[in-house]
N, C-alpha and C positions, 0 to 999 in steps of 0.2 A: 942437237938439242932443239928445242921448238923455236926459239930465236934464230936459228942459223935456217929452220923449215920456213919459218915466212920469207930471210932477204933469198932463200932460193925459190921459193913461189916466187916470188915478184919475178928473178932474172929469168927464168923459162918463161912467164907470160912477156916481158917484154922481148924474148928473144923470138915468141911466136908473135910481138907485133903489139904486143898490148904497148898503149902510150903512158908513161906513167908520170901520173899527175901530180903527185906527192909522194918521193923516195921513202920507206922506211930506214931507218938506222938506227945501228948501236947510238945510245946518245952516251957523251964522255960521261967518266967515272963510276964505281962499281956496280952491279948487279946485273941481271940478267933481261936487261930492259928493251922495249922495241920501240920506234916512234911511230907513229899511224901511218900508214901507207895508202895511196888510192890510184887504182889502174881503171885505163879506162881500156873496154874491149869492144871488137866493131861487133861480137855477138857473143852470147855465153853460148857453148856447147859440150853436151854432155862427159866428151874423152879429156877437156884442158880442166873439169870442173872438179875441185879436191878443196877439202875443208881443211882449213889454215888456221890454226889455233894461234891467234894473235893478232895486231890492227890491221888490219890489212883489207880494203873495201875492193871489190871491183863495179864497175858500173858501165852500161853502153846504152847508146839511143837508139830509141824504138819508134817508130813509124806510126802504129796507134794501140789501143787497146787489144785485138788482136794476138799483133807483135810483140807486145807484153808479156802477154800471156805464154806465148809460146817460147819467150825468152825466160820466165820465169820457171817453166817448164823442163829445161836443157839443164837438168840436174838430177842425181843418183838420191842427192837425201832429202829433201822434202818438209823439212823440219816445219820454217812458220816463212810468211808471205807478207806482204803489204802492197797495196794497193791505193794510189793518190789520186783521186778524182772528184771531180763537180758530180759531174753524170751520172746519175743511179742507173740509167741503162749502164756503161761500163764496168759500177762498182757490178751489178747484178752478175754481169757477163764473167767479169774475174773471179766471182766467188763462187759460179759453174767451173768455169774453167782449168783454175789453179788448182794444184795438188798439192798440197803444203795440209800437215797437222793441224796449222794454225794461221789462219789468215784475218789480217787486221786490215780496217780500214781508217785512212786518212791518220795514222801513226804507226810507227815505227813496231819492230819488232820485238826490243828488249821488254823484261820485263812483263814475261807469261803471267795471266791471272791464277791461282790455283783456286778459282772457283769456278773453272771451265777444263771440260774434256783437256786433255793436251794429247800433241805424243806425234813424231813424225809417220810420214807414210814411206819413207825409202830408208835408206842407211842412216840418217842420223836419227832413225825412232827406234825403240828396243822392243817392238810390238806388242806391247803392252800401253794398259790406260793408265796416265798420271791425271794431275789435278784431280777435279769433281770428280770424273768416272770412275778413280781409284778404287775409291771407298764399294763399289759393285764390286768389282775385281779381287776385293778382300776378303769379300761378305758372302758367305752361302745361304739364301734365302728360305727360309721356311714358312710353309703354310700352313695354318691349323683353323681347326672349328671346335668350338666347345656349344654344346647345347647344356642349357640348367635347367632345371625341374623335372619334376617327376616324368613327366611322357617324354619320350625323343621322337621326332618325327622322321616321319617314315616317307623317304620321296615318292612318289606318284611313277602304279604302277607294280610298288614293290609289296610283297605283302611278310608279315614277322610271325614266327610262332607262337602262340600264347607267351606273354612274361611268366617267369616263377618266380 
């Protein structure tokens, strides 16, 4: 069950070394419930990196902006990003850099607008547009021209047979 796929995520990260900052657990008494978990990894990389439906954070330090980047990077699904900086050169730099659907700056990732494009770029997108672009994606656009009165004009160039 998805309960039993986080405390096994956590023990293969820790068994490959992740140091784990905050154990998840069953907490006593009924339902199906998890506690928040947080690991800490000396690097995320693409082969340990698998989406955990349930609390479960990981996190590792990085050296600079760069590093960030490249640590944000070392993942299959691409969903949304965040980026914590003073620097506008940094923030600039991360939001060349990163590959993420969705990338937020100076907060967190919950809580997508749906009045903005969404949608990831790797496995957690269904490559398709949600939010605002949706509405394109739903809609097949048509063009028309109507002319009124009596004469229609004629573009330049072209010439018409007498009307009858």
């Amino acid at each position: 069950d998805a309960r039993e796929a986080v405390f096994r995520f956590q023990q293969e990260a820790a068994d490959r070394g992740a140091r784990v900052l905050l154990e998840s657990r069953a907490p006593a008494g009924d339902g199906w419930f998890a506690t928040p978990g947080v690991l800490q990894v000396d690097a995320f990389e693409v082969a340990t990196d698998h989406e955990v439906f349930g609390p479960m954070a990981q996190v590792a330090v990085v050296r600079d902006i760069d590093d960030a980047i490249v640590q944000a990077n070392a993942t299959e699904f691409g969903l949304a990003a965040s980026v914590f900086a003073r620097s506008e050169d940094s923030v600039r730099r991360a939001m060349a850099g990163l590959r993420a659907g969705c990338i937020n700056v100076n907060c967190g990732t919950a809580g997508a607008s749906g009045k903005l494009p969404f949608g990831g770029l790797g496995r957690s997108g269904n490559l398709r547009p949600a939010g605002a672009a949706m509405i394109d994606a739903c809609a097949l656009p048509v063009a028309s021209m109507v002319e009124s009165g009596d004469a229609a004009t004629i573009p330049p160039g072209m010439t018409a047979p007498e009307r009858v």
